[in-house]
Gaussian input, Z-matrix of N, CA and C with variables (Angstrom, degrees):
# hf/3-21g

backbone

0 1
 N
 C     1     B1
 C     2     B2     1     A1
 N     3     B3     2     A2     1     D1
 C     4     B4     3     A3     2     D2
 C     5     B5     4     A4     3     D3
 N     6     B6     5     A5     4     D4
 C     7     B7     6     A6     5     D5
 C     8     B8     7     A7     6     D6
 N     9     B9     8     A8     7     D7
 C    10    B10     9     A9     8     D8
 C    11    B11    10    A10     9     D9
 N    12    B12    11    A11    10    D10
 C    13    B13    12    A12    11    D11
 C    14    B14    13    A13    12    D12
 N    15    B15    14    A14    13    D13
 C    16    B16    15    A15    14    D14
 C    17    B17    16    A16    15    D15
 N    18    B18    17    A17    16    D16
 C    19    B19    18    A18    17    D17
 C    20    B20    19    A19    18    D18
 N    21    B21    20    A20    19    D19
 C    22    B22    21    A21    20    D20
 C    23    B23    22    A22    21    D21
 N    24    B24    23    A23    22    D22
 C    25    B25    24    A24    23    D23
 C    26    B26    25    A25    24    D24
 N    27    B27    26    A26    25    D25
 C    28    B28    27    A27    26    D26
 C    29    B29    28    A28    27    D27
 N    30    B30    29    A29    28    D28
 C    31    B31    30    A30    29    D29
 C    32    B32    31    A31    30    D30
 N    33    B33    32    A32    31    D31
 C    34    B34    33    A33    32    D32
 C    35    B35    34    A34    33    D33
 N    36    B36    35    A35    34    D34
 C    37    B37    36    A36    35    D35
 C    38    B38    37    A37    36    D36
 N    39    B39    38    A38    37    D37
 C    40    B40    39    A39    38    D38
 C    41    B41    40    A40    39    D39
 N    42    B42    41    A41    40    D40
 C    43    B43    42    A42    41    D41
 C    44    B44    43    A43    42    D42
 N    45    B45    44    A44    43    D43
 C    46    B46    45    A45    44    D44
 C    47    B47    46    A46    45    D45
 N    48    B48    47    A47    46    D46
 C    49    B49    48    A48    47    D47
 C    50    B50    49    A49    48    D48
 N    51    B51    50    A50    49    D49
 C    52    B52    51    A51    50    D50
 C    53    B53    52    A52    51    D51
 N    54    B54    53    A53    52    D52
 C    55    B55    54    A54    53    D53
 C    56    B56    55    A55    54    D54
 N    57    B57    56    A56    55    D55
 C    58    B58    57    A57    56    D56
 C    59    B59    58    A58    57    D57
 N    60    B60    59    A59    58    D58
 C    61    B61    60    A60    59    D59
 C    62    B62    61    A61    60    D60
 N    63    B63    62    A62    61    D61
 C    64    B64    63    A63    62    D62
 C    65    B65    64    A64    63    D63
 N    66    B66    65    A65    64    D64
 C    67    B67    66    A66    65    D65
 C    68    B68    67    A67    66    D66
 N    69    B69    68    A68    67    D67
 C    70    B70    69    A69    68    D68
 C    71    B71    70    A70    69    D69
 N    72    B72    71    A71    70    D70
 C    73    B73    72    A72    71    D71
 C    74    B74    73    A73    72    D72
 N    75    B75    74    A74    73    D73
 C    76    B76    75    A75    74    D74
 C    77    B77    76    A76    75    D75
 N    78    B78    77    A77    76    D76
 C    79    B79    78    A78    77    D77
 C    80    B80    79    A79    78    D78
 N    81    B81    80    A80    79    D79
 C    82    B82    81    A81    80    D80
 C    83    B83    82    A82    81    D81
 N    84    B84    83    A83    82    D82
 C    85    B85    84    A84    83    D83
 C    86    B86    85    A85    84    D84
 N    87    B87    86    A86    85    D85
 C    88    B88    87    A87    86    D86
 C    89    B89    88    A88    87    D87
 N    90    B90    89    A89    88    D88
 C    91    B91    90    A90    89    D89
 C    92    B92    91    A91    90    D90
 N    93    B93    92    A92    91    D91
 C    94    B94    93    A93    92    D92
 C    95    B95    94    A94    93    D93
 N    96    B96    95    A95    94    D94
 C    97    B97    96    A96    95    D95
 C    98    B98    97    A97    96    D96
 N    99    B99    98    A98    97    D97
 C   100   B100    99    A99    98    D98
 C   101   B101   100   A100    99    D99
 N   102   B102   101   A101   100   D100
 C   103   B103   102   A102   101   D101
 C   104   B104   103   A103   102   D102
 N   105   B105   104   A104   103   D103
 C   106   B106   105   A105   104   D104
 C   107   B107   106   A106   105   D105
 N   108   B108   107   A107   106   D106
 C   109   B109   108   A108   107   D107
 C   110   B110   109   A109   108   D108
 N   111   B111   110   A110   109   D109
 C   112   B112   111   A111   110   D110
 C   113   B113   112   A112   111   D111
 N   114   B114   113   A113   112   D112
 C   115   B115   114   A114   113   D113
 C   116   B116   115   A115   114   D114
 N   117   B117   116   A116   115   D115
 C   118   B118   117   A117   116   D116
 C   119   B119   118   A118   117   D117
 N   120   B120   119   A119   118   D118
 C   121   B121   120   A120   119   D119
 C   122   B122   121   A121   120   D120
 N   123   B123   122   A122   121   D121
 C   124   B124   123   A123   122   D122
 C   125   B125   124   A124   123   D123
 N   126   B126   125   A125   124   D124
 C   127   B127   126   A126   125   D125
 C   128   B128   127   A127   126   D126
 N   129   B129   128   A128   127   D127
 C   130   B130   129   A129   128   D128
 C   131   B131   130   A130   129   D129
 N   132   B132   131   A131   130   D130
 C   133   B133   132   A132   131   D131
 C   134   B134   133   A133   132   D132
 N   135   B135   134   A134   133   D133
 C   136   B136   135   A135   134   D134
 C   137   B137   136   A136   135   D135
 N   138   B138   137   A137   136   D136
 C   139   B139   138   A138   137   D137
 C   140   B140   139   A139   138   D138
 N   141   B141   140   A140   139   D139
 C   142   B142   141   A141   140   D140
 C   143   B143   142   A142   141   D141
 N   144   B144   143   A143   142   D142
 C   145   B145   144   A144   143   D143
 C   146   B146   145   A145   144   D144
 N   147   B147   146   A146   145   D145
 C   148   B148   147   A147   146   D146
 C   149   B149   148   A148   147   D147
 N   150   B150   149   A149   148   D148
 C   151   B151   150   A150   149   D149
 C   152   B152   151   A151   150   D150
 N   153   B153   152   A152   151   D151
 C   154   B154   153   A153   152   D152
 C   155   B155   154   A154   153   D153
 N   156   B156   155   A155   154   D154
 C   157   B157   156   A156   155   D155
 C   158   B158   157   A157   156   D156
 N   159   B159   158   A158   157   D157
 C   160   B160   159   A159   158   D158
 C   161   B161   160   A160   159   D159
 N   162   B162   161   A161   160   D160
 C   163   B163   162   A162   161   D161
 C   164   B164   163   A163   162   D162
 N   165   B165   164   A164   163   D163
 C   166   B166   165   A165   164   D164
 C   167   B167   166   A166   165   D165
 N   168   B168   167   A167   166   D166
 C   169   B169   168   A168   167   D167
 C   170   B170   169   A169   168   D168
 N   171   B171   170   A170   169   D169
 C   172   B172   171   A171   170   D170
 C   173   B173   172   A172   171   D171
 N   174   B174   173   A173   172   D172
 C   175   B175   174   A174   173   D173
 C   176   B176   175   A175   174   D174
 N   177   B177   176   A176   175   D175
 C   178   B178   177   A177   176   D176
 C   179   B179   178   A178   177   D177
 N   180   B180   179   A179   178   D178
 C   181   B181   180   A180   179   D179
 C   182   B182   181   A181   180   D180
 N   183   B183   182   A182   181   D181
 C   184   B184   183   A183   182   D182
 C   185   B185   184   A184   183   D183
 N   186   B186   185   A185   184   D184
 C   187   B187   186   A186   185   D185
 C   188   B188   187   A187   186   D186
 N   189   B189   188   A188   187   D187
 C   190   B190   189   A189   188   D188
 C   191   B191   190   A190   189   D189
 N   192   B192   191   A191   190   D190
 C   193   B193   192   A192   191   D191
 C   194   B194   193   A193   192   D192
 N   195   B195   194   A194   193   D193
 C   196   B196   195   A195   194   D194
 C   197   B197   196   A196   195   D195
 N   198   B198   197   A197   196   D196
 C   199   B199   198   A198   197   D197
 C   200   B200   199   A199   198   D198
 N   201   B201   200   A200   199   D199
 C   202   B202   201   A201   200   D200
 C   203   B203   202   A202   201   D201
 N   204   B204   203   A203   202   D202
 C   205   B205   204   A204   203   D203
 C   206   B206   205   A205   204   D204
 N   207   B207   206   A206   205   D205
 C   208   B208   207   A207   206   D206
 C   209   B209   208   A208   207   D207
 N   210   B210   209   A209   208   D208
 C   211   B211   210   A210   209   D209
 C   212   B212   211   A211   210   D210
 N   213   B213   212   A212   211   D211
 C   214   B214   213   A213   212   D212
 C   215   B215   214   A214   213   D213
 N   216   B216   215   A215   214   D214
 C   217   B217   216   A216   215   D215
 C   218   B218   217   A217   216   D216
 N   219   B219   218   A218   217   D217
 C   220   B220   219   A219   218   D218
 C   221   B221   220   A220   219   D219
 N   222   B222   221   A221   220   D220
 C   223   B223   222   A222   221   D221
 C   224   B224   223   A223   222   D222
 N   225   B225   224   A224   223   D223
 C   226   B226   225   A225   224   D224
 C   227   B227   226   A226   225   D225
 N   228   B228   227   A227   226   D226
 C   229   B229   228   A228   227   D227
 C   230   B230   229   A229   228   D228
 N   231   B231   230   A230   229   D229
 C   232   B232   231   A231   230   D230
 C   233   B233   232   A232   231   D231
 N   234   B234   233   A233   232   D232
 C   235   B235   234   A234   233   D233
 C   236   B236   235   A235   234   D234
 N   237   B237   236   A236   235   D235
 C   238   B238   237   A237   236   D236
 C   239   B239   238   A238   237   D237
 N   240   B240   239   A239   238   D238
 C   241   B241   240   A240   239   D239
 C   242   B242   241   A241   240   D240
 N   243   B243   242   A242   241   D241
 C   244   B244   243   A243   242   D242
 C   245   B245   244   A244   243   D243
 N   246   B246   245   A245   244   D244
 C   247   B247   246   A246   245   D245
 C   248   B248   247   A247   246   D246
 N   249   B249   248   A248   247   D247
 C   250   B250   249   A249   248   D248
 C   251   B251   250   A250   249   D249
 N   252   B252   251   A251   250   D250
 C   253   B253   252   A252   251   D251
 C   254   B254   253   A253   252   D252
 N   255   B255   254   A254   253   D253
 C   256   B256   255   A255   254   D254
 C   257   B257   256   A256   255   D255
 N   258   B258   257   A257   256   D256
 C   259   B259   258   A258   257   D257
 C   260   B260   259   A259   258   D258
 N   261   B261   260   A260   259   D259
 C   262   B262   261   A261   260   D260
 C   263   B263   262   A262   261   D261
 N   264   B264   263   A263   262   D262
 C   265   B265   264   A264   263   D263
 C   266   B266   265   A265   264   D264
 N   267   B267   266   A266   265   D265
 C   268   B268   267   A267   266   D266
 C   269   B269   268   A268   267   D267
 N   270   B270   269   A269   268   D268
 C   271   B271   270   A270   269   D269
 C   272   B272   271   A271   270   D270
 N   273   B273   272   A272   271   D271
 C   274   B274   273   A273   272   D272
 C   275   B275   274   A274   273   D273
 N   276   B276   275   A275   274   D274
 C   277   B277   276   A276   275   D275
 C   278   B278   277   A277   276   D276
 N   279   B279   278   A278   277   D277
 C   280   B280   279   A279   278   D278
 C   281   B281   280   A280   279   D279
 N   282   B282   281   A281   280   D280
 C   283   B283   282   A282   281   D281
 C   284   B284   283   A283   282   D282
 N   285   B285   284   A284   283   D283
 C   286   B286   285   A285   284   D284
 C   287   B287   286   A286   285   D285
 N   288   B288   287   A287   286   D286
 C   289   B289   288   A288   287   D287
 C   290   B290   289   A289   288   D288
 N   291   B291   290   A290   289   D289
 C   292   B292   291   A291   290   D290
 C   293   B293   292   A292   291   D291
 N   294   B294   293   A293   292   D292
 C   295   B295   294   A294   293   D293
 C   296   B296   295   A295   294   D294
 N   297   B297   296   A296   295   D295
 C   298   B298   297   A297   296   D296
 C   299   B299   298   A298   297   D297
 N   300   B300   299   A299   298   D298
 C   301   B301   300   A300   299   D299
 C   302   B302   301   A301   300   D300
 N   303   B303   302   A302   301   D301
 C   304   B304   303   A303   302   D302
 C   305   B305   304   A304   303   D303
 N   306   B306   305   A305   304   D304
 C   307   B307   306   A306   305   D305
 C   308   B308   307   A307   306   D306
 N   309   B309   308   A308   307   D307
 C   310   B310   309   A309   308   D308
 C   311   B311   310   A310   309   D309

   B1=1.4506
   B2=1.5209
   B3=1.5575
   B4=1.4223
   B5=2.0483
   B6=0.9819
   B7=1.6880
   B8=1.5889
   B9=1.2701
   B10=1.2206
   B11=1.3402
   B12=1.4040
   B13=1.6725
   B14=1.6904
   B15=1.1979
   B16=1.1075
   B17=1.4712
   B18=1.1140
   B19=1.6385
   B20=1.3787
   B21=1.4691
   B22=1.5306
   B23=1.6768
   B24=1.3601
   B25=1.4180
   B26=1.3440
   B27=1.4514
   B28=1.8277
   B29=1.3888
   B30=1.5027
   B31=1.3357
   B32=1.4403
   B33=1.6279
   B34=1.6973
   B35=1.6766
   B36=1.2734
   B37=1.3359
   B38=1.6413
   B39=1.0523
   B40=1.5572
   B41=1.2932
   B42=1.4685
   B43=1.8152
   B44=1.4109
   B45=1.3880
   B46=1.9774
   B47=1.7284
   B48=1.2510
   B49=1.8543
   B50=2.0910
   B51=1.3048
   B52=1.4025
   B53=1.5371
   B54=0.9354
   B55=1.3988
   B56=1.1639
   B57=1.2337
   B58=1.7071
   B59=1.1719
   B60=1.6166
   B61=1.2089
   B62=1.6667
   B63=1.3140
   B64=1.3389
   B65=1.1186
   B66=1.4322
   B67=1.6734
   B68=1.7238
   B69=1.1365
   B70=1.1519
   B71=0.9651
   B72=1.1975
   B73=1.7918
   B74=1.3754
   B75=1.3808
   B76=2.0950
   B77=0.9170
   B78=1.8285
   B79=1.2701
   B80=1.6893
   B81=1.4636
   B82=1.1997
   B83=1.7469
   B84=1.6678
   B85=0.8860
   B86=1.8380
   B87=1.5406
   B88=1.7870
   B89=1.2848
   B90=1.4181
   B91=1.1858
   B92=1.2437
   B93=2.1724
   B94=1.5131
   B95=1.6755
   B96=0.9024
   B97=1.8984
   B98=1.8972
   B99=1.2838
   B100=1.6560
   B101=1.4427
   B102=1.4740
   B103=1.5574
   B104=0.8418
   B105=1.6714
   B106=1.4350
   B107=1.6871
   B108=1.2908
   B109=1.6363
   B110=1.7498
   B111=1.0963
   B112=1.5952
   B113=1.5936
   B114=1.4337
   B115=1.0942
   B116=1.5049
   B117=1.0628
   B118=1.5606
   B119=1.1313
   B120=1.7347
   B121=1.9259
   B122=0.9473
   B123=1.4058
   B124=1.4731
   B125=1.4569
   B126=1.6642
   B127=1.8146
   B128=1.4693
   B129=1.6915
   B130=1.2836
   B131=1.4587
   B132=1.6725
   B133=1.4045
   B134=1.4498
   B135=1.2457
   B136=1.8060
   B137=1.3749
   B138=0.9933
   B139=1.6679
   B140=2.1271
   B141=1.3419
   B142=1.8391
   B143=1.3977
   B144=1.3330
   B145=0.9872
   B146=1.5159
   B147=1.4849
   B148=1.6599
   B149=1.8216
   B150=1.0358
   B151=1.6053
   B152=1.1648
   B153=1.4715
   B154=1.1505
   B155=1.3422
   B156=1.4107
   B157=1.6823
   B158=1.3689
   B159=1.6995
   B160=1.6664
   B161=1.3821
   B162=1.5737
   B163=1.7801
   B164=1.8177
   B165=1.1527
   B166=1.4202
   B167=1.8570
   B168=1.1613
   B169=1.6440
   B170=1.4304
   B171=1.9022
   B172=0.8822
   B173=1.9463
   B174=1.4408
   B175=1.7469
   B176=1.4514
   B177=1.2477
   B178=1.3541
   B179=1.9457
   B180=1.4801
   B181=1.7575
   B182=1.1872
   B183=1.2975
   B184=1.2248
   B185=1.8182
   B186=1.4299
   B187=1.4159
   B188=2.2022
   B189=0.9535
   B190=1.7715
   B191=1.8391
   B192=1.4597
   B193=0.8781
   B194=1.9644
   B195=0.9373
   B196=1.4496
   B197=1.3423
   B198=1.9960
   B199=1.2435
   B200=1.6548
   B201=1.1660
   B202=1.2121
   B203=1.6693
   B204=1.3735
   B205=1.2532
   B206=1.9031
   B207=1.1734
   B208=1.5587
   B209=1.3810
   B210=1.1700
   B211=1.4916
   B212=1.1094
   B213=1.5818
   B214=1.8854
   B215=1.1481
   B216=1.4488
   B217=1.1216
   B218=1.8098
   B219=1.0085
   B220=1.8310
   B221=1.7192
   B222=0.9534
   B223=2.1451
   B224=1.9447
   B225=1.4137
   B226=1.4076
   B227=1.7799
   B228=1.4302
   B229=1.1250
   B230=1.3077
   B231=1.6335
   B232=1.1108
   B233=1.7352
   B234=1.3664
   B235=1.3574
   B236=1.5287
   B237=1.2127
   B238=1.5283
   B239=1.2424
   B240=1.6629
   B241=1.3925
   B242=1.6784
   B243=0.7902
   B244=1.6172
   B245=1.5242
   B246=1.3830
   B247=1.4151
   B248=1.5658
   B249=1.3627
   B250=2.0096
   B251=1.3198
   B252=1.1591
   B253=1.3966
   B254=1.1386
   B255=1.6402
   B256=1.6791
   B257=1.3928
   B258=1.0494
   B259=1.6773
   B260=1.8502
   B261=1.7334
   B262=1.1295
   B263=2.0267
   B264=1.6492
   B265=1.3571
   B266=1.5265
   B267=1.4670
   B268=1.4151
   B269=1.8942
   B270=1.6255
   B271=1.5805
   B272=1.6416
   B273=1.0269
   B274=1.7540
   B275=1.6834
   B276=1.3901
   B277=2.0468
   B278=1.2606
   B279=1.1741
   B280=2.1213
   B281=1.8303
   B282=1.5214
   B283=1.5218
   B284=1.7129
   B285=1.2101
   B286=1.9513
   B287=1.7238
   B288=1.5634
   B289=1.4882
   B290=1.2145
   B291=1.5932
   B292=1.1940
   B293=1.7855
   B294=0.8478
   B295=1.7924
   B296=1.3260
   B297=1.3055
   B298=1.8691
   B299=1.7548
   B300=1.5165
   B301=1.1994
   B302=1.4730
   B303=1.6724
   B304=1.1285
   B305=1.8126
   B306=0.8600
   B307=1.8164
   B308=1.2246
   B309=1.4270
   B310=1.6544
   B311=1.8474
   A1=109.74
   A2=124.21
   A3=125.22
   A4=73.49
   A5=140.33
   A6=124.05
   A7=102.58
   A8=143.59
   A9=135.78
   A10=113.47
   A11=116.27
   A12=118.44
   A13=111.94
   A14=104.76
   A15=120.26
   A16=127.00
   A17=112.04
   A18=144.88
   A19=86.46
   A20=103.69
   A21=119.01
   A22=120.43
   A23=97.84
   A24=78.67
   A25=145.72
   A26=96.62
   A27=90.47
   A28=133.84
   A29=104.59
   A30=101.95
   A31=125.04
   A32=89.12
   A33=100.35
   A34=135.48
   A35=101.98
   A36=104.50
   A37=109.97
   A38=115.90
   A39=120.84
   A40=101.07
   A41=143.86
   A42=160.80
   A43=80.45
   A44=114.15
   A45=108.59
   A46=96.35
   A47=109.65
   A48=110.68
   A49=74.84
   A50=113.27
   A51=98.97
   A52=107.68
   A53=143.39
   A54=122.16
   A55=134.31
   A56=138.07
   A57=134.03
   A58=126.65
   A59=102.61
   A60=135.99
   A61=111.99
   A62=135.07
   A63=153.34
   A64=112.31
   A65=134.69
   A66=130.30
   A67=87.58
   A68=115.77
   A69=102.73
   A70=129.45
   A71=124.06
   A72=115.06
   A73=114.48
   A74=118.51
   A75=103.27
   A76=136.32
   A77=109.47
   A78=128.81
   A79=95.81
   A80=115.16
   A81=111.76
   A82=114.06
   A83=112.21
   A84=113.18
   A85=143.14
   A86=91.52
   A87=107.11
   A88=126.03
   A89=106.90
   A90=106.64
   A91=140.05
   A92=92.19
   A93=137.38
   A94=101.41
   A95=105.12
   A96=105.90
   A97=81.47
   A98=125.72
   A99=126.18
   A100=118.27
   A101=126.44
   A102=117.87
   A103=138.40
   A104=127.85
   A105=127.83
   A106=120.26
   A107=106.77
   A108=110.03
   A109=81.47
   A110=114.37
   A111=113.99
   A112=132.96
   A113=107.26
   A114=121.64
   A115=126.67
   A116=118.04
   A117=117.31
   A118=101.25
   A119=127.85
   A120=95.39
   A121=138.29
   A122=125.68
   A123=127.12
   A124=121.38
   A125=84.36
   A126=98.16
   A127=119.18
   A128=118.12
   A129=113.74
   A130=108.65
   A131=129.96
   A132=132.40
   A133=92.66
   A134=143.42
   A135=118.01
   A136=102.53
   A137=139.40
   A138=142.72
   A139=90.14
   A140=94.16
   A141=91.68
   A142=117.65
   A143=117.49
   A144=143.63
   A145=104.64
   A146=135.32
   A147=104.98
   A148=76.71
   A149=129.18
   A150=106.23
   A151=122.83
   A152=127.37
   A153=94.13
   A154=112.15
   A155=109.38
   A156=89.12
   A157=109.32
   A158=119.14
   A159=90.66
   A160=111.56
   A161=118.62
   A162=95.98
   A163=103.90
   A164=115.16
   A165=104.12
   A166=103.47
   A167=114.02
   A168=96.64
   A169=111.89
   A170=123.25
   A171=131.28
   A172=86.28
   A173=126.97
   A174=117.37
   A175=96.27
   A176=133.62
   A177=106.27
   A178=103.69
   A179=106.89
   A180=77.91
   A181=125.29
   A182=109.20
   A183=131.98
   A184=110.57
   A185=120.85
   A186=109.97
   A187=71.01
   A188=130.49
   A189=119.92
   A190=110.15
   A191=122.51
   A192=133.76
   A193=95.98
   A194=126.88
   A195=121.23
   A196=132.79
   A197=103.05
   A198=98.80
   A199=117.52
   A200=114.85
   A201=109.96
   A202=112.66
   A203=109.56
   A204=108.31
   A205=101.93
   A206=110.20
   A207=110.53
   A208=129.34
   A209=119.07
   A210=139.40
   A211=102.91
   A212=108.16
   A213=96.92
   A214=133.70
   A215=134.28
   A216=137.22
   A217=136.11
   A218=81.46
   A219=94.00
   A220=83.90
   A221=123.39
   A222=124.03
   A223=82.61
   A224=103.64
   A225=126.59
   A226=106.43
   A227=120.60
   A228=119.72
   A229=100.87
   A230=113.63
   A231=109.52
   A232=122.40
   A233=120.42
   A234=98.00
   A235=124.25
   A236=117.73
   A237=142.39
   A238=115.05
   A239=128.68
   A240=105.78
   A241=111.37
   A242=115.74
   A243=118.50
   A244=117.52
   A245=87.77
   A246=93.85
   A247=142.87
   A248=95.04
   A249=106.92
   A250=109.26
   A251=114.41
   A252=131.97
   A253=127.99
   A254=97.72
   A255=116.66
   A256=95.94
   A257=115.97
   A258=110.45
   A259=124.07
   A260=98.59
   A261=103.41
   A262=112.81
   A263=83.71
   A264=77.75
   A265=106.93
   A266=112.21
   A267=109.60
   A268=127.04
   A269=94.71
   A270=91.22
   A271=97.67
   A272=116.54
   A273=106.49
   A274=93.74
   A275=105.52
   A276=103.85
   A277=97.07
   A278=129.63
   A279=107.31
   A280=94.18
   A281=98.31
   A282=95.94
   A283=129.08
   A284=90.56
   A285=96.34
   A286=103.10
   A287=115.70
   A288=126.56
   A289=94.65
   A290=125.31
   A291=123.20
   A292=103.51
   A293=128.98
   A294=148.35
   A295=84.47
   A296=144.66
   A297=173.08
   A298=102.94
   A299=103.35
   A300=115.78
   A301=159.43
   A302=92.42
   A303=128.19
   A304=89.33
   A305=137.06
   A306=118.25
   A307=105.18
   A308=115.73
   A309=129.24
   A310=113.43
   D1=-48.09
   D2=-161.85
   D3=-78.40
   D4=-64.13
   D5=-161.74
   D6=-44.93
   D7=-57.75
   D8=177.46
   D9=-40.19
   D10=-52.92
   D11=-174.84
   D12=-64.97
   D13=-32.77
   D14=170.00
   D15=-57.11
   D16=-41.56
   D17=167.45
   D18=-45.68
   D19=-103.90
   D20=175.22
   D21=-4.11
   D22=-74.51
   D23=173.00
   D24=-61.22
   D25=-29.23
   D26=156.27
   D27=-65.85
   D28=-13.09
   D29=173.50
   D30=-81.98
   D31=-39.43
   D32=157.18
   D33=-73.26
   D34=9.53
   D35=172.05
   D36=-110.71
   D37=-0.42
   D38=172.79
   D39=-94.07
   D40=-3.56
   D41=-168.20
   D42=-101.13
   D43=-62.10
   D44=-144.31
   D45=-88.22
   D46=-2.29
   D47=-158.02
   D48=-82.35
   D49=-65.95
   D50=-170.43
   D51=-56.42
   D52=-27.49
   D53=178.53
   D54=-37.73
   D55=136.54
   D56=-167.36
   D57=-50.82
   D58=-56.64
   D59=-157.32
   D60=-138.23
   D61=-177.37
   D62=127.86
   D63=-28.74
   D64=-41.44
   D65=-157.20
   D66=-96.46
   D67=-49.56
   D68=-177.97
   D69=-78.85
   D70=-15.57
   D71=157.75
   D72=-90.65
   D73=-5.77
   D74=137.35
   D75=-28.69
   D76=-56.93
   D77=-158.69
   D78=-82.04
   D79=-50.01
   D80=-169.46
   D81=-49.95
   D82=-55.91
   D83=137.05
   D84=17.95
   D85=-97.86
   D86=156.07
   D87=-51.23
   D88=-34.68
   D89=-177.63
   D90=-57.10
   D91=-40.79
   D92=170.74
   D93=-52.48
   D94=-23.58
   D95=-133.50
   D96=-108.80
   D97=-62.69
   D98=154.45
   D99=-27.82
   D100=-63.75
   D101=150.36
   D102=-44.82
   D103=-41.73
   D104=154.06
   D105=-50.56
   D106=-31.69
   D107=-164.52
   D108=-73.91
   D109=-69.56
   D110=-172.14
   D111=-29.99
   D112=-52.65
   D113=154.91
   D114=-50.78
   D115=-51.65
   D116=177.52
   D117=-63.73
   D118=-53.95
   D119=168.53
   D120=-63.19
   D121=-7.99
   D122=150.80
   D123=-31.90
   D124=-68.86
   D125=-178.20
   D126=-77.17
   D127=9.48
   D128=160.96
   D129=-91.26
   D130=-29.54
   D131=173.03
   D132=-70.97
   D133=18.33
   D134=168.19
   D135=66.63
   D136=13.60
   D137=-164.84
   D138=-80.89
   D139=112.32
   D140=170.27
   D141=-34.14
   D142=152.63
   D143=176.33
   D144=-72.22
   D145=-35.83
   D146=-165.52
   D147=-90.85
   D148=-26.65
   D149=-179.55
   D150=-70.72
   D151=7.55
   D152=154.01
   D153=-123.89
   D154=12.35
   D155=164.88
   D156=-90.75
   D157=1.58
   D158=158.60
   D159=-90.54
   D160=1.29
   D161=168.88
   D162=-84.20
   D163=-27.90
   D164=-171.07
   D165=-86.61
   D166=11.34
   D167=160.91
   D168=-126.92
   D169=24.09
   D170=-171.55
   D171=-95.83
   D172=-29.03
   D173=168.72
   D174=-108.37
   D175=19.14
   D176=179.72
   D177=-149.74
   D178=91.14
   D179=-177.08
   D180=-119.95
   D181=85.29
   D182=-177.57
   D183=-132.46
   D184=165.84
   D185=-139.46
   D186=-99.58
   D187=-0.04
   D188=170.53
   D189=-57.28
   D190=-67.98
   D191=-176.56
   D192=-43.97
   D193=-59.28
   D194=176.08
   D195=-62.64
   D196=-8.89
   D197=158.85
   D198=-93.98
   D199=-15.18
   D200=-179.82
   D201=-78.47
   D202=-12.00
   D203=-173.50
   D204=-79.48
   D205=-60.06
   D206=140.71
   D207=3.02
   D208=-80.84
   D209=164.85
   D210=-42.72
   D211=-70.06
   D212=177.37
   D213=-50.05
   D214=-35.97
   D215=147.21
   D216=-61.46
   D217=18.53
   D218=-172.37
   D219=-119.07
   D220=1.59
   D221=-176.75
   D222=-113.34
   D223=153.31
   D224=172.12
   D225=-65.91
   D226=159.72
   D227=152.37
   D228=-92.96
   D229=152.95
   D230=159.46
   D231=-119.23
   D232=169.43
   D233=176.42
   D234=-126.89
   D235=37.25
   D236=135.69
   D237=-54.15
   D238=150.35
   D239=146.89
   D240=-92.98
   D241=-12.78
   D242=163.87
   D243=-33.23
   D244=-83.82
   D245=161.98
   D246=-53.51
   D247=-34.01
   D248=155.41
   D249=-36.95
   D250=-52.42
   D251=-152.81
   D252=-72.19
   D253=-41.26
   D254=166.71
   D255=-79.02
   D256=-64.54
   D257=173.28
   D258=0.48
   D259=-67.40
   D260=-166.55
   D261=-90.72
   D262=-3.79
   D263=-171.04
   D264=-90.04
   D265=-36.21
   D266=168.93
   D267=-56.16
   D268=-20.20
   D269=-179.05
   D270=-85.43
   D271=-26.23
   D272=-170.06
   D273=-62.37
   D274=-60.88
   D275=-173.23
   D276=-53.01
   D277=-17.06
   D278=-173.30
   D279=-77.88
   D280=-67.09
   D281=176.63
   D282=-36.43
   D283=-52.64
   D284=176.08
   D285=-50.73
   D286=-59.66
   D287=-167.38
   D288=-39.21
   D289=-58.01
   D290=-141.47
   D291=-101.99
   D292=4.86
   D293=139.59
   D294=-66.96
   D295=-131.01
   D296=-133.81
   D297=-38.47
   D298=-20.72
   D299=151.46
   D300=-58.78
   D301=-48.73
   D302=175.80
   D303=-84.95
   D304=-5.21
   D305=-171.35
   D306=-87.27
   D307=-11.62
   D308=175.40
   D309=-15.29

């Protein structure tokens, strides 16, 4: 698990390395962290796995968006929405952390 996240951030630090500034690797950031949120409700509706990495590389095509989809599927579904909820919200802050990280 920590090698995947790990992954990630190098991938996401070659995203935030071109960024200009601070503001823009916020956004890039958010941006990461909005795709991540998305995806994990995917994988809380049980929605297959190759479907959604062709919706998440239909705005994003680069091989990151497919690791996070990865990641998301490497976390449980659950079938609460409670737990959905934390679900997706804790994977968006891992993803963002580990983007906001890499801007070092």
């Amino acid at each position: 698990m920590k090698h995947a996240f790990l992954i990630a951030a190098v991938l996401l630090s070659t995203s935030v390395a071109q960024a200009e500034n601070t503001a823009n690797a916020d956004k890039v950031c958010k941006r990461w962290g909005d795709l991540a949120a998305k995806i994990m409700q995917l994988r809380q509706m049980e929605t297959p796995m190759s479907r959604v990495i062709e919706i998440a590389a239909e705005g994003e095509k680069d091989s990151i968006s497919r690791q996070i989809v990865t990641q998301a599927y490497e976390q449980p579904a659950y079938s609460t929405k409670t737990h959905q909820a934390r679900a997706v919200d804790s994977f968006r802050n891992r993803i963002e952390l580990a983007c906001f990280k890499s801007d070092k």
